[in-house]
Short mmCIF file of the C-alpha atoms (twelve columns), coordinates in Angstrom:
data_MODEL
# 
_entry.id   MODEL 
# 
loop_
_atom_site.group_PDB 
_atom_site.id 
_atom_site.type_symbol 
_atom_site.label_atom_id 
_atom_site.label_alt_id 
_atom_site.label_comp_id 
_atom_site.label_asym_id 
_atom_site.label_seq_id 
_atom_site.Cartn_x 
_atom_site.Cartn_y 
_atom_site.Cartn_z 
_atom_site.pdbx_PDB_model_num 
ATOM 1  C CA . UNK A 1  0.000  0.000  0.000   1 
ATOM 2  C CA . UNK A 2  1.301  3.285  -1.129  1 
ATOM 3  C CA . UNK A 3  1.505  6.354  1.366   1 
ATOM 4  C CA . UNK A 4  1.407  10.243 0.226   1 
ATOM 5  C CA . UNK A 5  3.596  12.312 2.332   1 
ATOM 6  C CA . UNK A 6  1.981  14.810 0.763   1 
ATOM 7  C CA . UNK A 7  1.634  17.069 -2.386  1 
ATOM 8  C CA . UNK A 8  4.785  17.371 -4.675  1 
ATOM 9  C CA . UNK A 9  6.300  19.738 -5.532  1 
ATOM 10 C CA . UNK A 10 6.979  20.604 -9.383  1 
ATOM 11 C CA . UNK A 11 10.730 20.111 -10.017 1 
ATOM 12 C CA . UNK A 12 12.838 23.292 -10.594 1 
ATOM 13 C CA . UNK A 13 13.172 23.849 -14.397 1 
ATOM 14 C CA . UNK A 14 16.628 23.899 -15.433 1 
ATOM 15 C CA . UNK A 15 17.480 26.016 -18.401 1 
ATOM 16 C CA . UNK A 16 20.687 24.467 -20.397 1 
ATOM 17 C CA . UNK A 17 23.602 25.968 -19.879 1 
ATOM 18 C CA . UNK A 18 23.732 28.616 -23.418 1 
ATOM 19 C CA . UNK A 19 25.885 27.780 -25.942 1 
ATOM 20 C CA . UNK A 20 29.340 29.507 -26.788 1 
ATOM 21 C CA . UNK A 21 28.882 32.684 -29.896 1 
ATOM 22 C CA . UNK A 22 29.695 31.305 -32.965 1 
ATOM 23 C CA . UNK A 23 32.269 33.435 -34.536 1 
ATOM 24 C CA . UNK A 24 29.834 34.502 -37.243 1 
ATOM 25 C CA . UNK A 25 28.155 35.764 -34.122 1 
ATOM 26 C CA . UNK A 26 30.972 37.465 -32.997 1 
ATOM 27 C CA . UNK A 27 31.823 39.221 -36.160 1 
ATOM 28 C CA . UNK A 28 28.220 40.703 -36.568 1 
ATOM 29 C CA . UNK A 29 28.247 42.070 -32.934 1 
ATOM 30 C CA . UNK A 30 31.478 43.730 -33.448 1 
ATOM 31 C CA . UNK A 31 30.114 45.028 -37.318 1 
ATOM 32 C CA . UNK A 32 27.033 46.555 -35.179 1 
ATOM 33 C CA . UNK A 33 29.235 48.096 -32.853 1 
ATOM 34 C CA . UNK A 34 31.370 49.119 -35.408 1 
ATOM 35 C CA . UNK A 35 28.499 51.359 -37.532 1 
ATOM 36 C CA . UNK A 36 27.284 52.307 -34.379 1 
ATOM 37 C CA . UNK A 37 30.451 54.408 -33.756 1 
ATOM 38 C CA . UNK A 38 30.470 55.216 -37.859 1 
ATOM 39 C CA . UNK A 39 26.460 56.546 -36.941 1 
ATOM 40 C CA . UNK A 40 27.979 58.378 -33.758 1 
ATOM 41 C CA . UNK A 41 30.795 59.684 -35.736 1 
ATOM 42 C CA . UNK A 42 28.451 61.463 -38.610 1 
ATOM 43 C CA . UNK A 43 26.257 62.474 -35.904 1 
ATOM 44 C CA . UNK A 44 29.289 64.722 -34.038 1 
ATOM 45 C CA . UNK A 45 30.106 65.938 -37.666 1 
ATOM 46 C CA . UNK A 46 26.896 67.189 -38.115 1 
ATOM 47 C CA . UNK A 47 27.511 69.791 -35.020 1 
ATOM 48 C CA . UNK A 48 28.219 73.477 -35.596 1 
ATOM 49 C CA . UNK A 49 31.554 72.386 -33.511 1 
ATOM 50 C CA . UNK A 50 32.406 69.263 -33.432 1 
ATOM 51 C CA . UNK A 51 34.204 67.764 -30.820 1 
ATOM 52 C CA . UNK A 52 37.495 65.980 -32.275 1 
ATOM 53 C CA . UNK A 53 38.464 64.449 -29.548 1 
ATOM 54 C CA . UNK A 54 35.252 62.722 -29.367 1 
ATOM 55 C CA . UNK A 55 35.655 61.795 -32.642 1 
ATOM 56 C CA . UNK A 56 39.445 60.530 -32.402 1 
ATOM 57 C CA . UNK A 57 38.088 58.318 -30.166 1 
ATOM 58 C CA . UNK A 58 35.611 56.649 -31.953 1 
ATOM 59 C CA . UNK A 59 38.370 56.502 -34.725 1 
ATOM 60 C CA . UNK A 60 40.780 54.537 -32.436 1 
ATOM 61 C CA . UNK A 61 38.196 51.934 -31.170 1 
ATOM 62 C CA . UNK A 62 36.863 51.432 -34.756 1 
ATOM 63 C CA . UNK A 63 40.575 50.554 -35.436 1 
ATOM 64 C CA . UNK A 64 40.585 48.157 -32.357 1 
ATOM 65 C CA . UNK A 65 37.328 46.591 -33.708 1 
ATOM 66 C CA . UNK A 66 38.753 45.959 -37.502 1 
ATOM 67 C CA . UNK A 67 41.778 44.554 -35.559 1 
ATOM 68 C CA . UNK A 68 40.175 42.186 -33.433 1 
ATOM 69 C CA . UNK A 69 37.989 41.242 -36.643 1 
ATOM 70 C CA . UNK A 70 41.314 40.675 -38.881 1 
ATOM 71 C CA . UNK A 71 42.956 38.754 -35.826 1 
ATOM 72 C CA . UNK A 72 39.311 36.442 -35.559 1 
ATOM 73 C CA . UNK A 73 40.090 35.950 -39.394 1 
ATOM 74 C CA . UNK A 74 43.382 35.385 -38.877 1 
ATOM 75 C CA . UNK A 75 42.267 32.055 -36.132 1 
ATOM 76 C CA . UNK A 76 40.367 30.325 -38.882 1 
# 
């Protein structure tokens, strides 16, 4: 004969563990980030005065961006 200790309670849902980014993944995160500082950069342009070192900024991590994009390249 079966006893009930009482009701049971629903098991905790585990969500998977997420998979790694692809590198296709990768490269279109950094391209979005990468036109969002070409979007940023036209913006500051468009100013009566625009700042420039704002903008030499934006021009070094674009750099850093197509760098770590040529060295992901580079890894396949």
């Amino acid at each position: 004969m079966k006893t009930r200790c009482g009701p049971r309670l629903p098991r905790r849902l585990r969500r998977p563990a997420p998979l790694p980014a692809t590198r296709s993944q990768i490269r279109q995160k950094v391209e979005q980030i990468r036109a969002c500082y070409q979007v940023e950069a036209i913006l500051e342009l468009s100013q009566m005065d625009p700042n420039v070192d704002h903008l030499a900024r934006l021009d070094k991590e674009a750099r850093l961006l197509d760098e770590f994009l040529a060295s992901l390249e580079e890894q396949i």
